[in-house]
C-alpha positions as CSV (number, residue, x, y, z in Angstrom):
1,X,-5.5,2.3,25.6
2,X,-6.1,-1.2,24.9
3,X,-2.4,-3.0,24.7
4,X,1.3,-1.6,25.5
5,X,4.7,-3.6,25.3
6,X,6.6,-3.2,28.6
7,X,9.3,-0.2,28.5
8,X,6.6,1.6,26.2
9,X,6.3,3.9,28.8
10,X,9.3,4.6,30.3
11,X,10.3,5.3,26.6
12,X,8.0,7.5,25.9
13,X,8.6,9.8,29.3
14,X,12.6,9.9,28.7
15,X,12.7,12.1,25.3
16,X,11.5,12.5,22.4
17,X,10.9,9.5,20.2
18,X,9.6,8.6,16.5
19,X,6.5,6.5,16.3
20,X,4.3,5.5,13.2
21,X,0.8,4.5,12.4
22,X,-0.5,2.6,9.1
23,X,-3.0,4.3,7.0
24,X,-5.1,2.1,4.4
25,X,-5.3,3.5,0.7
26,X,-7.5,1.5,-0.6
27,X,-9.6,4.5,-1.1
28,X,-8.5,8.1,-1.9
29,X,-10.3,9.5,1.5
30,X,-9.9,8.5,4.9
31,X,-12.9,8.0,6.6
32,X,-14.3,8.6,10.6
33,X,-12.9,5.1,11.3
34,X,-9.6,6.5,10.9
35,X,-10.3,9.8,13.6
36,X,-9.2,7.8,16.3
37,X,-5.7,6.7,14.9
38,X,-5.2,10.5,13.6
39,X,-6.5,11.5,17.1
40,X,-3.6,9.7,18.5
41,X,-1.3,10.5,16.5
42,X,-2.3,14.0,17.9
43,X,-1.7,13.7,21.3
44,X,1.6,11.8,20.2
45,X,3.1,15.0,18.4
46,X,1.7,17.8,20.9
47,X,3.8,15.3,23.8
48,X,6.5,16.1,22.1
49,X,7.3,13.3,20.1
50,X,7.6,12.8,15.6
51,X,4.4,11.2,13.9
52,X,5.4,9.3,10.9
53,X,2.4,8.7,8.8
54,X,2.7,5.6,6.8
55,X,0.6,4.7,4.0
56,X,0.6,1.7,2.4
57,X,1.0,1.8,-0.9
58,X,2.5,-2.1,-1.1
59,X,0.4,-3.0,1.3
60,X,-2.5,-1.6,-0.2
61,X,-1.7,-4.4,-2.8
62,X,-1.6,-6.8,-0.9
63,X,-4.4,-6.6,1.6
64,X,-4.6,-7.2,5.3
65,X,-6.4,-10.1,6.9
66,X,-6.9,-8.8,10.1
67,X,-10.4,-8.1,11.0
68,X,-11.6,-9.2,7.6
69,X,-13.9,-11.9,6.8
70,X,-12.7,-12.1,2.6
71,X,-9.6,-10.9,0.7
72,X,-9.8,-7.1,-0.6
73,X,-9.7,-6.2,-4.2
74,X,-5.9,-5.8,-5.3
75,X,-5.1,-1.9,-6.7
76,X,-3.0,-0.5,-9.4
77,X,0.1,1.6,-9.1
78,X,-1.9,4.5,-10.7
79,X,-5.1,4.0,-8.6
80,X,-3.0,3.7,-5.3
81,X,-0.9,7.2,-6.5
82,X,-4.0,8.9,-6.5
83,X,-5.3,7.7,-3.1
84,X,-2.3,8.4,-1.4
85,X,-2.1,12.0,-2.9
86,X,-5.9,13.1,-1.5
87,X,-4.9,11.0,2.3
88,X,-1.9,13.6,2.6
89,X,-4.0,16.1,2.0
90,X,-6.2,15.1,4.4
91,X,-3.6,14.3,7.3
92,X,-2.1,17.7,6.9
93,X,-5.0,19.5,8.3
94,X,-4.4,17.6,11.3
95,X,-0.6,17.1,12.0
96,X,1.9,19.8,11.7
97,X,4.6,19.1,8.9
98,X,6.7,22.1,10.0
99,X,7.3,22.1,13.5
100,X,11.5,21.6,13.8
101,X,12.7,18.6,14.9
102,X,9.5,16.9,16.0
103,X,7.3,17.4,12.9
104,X,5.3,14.6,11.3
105,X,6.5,12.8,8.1
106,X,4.6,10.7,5.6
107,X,6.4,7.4,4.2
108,X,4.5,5.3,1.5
109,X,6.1,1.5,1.6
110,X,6.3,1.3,-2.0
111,X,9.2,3.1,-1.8
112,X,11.2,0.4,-0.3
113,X,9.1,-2.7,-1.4
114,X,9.5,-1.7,-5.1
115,X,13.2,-2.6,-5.4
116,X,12.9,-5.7,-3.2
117,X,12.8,-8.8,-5.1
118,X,11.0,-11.9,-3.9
119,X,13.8,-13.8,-3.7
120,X,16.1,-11.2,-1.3
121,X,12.8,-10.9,0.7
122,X,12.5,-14.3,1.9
123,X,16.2,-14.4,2.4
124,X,16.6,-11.4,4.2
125,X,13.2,-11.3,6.4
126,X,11.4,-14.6,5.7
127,X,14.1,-16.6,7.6
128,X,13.7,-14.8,10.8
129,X,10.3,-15.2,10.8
130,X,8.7,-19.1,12.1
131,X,5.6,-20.7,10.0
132,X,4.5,-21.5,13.9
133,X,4.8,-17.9,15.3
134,X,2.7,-16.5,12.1
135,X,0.0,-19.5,12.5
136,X,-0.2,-18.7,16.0
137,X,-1.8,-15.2,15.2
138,X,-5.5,-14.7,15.9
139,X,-6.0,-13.0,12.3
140,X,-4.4,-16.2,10.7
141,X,-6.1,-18.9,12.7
142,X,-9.6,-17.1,11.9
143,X,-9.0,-17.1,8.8
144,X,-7.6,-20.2,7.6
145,X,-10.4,-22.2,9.5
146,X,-13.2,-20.7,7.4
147,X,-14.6,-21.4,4.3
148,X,-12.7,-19.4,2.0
149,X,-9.5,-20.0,3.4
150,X,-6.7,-18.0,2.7
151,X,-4.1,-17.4,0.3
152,X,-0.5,-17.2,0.6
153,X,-0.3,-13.5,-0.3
154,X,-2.9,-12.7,2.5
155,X,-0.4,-15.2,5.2
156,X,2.8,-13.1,3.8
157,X,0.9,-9.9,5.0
158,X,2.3,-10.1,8.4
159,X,6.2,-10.3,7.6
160,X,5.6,-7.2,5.0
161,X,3.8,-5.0,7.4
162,X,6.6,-6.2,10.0
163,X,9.4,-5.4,7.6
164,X,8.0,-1.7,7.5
165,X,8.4,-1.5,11.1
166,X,11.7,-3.0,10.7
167,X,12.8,-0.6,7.9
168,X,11.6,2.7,9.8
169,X,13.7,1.6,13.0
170,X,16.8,1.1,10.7
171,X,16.6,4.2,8.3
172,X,14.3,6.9,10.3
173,X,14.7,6.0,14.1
174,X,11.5,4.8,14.4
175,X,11.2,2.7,17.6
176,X,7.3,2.8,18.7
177,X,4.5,1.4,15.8
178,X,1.0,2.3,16.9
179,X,-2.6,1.2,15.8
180,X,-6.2,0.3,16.3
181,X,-6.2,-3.3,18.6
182,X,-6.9,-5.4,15.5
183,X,-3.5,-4.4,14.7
184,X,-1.6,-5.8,17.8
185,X,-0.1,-9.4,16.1
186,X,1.3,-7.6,13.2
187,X,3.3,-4.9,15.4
188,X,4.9,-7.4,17.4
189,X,6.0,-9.2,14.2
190,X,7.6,-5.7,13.6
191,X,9.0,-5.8,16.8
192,X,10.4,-9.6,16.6
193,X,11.8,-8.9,13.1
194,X,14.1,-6.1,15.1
195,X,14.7,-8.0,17.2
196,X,15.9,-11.3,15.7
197,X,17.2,-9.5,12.3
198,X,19.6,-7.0,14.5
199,X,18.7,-7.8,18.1
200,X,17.1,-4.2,18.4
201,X,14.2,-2.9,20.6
202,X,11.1,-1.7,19.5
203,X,7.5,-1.2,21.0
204,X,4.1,-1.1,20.4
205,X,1.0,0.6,22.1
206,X,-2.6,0.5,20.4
207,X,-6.0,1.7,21.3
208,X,-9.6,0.0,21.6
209,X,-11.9,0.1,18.5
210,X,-13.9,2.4,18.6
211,X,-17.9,1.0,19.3
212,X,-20.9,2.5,19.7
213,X,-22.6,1.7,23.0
214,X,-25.3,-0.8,21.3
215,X,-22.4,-2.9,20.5
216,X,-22.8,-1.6,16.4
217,X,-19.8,-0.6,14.5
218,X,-18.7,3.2,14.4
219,X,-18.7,5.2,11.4
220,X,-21.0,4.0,9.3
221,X,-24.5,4.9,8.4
222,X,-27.4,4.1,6.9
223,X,-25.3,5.3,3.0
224,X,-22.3,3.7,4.5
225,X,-19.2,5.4,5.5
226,X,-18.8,8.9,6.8
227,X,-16.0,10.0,4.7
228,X,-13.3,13.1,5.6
229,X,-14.1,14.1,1.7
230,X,-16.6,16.6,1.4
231,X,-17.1,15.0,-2.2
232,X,-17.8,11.9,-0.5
233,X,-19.5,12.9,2.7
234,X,-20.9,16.8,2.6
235,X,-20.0,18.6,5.5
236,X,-24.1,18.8,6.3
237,X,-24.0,15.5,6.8
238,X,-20.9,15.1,8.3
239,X,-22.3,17.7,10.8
240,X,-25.1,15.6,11.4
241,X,-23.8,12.3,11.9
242,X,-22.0,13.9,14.9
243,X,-25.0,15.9,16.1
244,X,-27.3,12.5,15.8
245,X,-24.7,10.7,18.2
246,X,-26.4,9.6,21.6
247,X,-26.0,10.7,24.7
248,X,-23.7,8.0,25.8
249,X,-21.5,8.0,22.8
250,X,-21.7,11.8,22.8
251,X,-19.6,11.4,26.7
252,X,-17.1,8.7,25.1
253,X,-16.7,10.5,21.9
254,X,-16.0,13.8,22.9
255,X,-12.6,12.5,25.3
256,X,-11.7,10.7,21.9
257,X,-12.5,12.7,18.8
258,X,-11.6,16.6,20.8
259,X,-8.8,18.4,22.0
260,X,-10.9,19.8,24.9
261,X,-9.4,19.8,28.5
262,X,-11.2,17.5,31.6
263,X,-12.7,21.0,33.2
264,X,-14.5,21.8,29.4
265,X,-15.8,18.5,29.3
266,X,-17.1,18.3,32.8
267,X,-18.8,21.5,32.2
268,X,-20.4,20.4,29.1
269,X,-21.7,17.1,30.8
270,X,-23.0,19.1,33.4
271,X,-25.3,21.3,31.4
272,X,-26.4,18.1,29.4
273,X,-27.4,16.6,32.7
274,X,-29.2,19.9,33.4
275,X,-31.1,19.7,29.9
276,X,-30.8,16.7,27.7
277,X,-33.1,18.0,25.1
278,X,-30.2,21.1,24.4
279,X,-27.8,18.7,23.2
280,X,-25.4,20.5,24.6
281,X,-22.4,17.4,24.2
282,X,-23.7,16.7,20.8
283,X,-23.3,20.0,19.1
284,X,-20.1,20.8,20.9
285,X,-18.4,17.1,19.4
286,X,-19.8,18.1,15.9
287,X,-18.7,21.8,15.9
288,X,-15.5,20.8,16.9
289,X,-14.5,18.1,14.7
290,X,-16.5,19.6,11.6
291,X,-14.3,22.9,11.7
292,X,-11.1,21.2,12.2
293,X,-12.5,18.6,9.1
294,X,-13.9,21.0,7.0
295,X,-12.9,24.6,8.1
296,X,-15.3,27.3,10.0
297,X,-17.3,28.3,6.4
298,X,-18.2,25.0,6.1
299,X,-19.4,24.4,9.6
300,X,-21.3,27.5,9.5
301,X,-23.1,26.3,6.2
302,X,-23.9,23.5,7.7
303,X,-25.9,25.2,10.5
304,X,-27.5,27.7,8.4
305,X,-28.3,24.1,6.2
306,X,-30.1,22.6,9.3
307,X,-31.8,26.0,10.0
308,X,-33.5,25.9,6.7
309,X,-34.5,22.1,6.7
310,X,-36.4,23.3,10.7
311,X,-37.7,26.2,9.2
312,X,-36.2,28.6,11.1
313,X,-34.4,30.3,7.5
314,X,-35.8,31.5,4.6
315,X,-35.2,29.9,0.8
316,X,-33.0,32.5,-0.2
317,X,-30.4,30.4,1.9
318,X,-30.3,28.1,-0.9
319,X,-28.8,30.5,-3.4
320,X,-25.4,30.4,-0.9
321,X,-25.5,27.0,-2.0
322,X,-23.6,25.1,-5.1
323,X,-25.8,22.6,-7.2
324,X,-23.6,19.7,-5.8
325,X,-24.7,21.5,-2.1
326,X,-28.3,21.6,-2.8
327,X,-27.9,18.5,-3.9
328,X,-26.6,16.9,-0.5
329,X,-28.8,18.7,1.8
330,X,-31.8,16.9,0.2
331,X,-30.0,13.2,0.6
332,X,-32.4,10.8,1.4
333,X,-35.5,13.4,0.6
334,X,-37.8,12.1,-2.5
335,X,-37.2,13.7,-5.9
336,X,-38.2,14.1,-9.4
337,X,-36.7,15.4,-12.7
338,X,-38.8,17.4,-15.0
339,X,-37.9,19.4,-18.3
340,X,-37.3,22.8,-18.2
341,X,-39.5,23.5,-21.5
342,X,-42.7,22.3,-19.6
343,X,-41.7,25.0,-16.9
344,X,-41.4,27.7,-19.5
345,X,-44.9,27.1,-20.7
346,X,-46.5,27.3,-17.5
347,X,-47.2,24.1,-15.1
348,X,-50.3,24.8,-12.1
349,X,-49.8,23.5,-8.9
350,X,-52.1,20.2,-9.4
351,X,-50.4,19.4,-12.4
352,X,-46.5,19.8,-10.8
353,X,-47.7,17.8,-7.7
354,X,-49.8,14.8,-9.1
355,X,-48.9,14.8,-12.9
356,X,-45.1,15.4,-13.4
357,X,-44.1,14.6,-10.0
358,X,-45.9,11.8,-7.4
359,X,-45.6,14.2,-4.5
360,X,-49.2,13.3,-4.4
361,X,-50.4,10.1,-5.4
362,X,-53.3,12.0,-7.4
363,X,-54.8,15.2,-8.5
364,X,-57.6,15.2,-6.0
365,X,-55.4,14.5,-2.9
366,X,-53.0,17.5,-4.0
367,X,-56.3,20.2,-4.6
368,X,-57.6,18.7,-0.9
369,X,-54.5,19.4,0.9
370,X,-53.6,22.6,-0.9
371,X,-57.2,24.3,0.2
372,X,-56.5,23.1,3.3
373,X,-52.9,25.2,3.6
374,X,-50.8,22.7,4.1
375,X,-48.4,22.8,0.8
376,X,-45.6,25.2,-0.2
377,X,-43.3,25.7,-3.0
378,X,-40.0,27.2,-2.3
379,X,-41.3,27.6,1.2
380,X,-44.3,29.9,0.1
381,X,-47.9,28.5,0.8
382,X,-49.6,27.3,-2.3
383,X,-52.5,29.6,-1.8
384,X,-54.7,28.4,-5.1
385,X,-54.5,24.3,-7.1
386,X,-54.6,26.1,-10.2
387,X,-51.3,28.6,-9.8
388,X,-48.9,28.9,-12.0
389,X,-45.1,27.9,-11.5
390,X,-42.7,29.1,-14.0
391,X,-39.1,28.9,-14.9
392,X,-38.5,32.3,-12.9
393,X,-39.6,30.1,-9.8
394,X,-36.7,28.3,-9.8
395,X,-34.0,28.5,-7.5
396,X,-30.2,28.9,-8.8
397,X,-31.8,28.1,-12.5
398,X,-32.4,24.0,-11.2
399,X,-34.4,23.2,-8.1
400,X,-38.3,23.5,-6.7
401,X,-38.2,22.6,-3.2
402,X,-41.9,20.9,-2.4
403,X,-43.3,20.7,1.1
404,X,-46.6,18.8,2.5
405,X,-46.7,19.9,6.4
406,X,-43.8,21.6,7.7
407,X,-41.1,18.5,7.8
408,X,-41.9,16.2,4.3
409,X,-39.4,17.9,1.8
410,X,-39.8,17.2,-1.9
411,X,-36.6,18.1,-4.4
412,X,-38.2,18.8,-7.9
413,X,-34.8,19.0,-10.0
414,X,-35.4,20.8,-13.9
415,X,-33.8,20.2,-16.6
């Protein structure tokens, strides 16, 4: 918890109430930044009360200033429509759409800002609204003070994303708007809109962003965001991101991103205590929030994938995998293309590693360290520099997979 309008509680305790968060589509995946908000709306629906789930598909063209150092890039209808369709997706593995009277609903604010003129908008909302009490936000101020300024479609970004509150309070009984603490000045424009357009109540309740305990921004990594899309983010490394989490985040992150009750947790801090080096916390957070992500198959694939890159699984695991798979296990791992025809001839083990791949910088290099055992093919010591690798070698039709020692991995990709 980070901020909550007084009554936001006793509101909440009384009965059942409707309550919505803001979801950006400015890309057709939601990413780990967005866990926490989802998270929330969670514990919001299993209390009893209706998660709306809006996404912002006017918005989206619009672009929100808060927390941003430069405008965003403005989206078309069509692009928007597509990004909205795969964020549903996504939010339905995680709310339940069919639960009576308390079951979540997804609003997109085009369909009310696309019959709004300009004109009606500033009569009907713009009036209520002071140039002094929108100056006086944080997100404004910061922005209007630096360099690039910013333009008037940015400043109106307040009274539209107030307007939605205002418009879910009038037609769907929404009284609570919640978000991520950057959000906090434009809810309680929601909240003055309703109150100074029909002299209603409404409240507002948001949560800390989410850090990691260096201080560095969460959900990002070294390729950038950790998407929910297994197109995006493969569920190997999704896996891993989790696994790779530190101990300290791992004991924050695991009250946040899982259902688990206070006894599991204390349990599982316990044995990390008792043996750090088990990662005990770390695999429990990533097996829990990869199977609810990306289902049990997936989770387990991403085990066996792990497995295989320790050494603890043959090759023939690789033949459960699709190209796209094989692919995303060896991210970040050096590789090289070579044509099939040259594997049809014949290609010796020198030649592959120095000649029509760098895995060795020269021929001599790759002979030293394949006498000395210390280079494999498709996990299988090279046992001679002059044997012969052929297209029946391959693995699903497309891949070599190279190894000098037991941990440098080389992708040799034909085709």
């Amino acid at each position: 918890m980070h901020d909550i309008m007084p009554g936001t509680e006793d509101l909440l305790n009384k009965s059942m109430a409707s309550g919505y968060i803001g979801f950006d589509p400015t890309a057709d995946s939601l990413h780990v930044g967005s866990l926490a908000q989802i998270m929330t709306m969670i514990h919001f629906q299993q209390a009893g009360h209706k998660p709306f789930a809006l996404v912002g598909g006017a918005t989206g063209m619009v672009g929100d200033p808060s927390g941003k150092s430069a405008e965003r890039n403005l989206l078309s209808e069509d692009v928007l429509q597509h990004n909205l369709n795969g964020i549903k997706k996504q939010l339905e593995k995680f709310l339940d759409f069919n639960s009576g009277a308390n079951s979540a609903q997804m609003v997109n604010n085009y369909d009310w800002f696309k019959e709004l003129t300009f004109l009606n908008f500033i009569r009907d909302v713009g009036k209520h609204i002071t140039i002094n009490y929108m100056m006086a936000k944080d997100s404004v101020k910061n922005r209007i003070s630096s360099e690039a300024g910013m333009s008037f479609t940015e400043f109106t970004y307040q009274l539209v994303q107030g307007y939605d509150f205002y418009y879910l309070w009038k037609n769907y009984n929404c009284v609570l708007q919640m978000g991520g603490s950057d959000q906090w000045g434009n809810i309680v424009t929601g909240t003055e809109l309703i109150r100074r357009k029909d002299g209603g109540e409404a409240y507002a309740l948001t949560t800390q962003l989410i850090k990691k305990s260096d201080g560095s921004k969460f959900g990002k990594s070294e390729g950038g965001n950790i998407w929910l899309d297994p197109e995006k983010t493969s569920p190997y490394k999704f896996y891993q991101f989790w696994l790779n989490t530190s101990d300290d985040d791992a004991k924050a992150y695991i009250r946040i991103f899982t259902l688990f009750d206070r006894e599991t947790i204390e349990n599982l801090e316990a044995e990390q205590d008792a043996a750090p080096h088990l990662r005990t916390l770390q695999k429990a957070l990533a097996k829990d929030i990869t199977i609810r992500v990306h289902g049990e198959a997936e989770y387990e694939k991403a085990i066996k994938s792990s497995e295989f890159l320790f050494g603890n699984i043959g090759i023939e695991f690789l033949s459960e995998l699709n190209e796209a798979e094989v692919i995303a296990l060896f991210e970040g791992v050096p590789n090289f293309t070579i044509a099939l025809t040259d594997l049809q001839q014949g290609i010796n083990a020198t030649d592959l590693l120095a000649s029509q791949t760098t895995v060795f910088p020269s021929k001599g290099e790759a002979k030293k360290m394949i006498q000395g055992g210390g280079v494999s093919i498709n996990k299988v010591k090279i046992d001679s520099a002059e044997a012969i690798y052929q297209s029946d070698t391959l693995i699903n039709g497309r891949f070599l997979v190279a190894q000098k020692g037991k941990k440098n991995y080389f992708l040799i990709i034909v085709k």
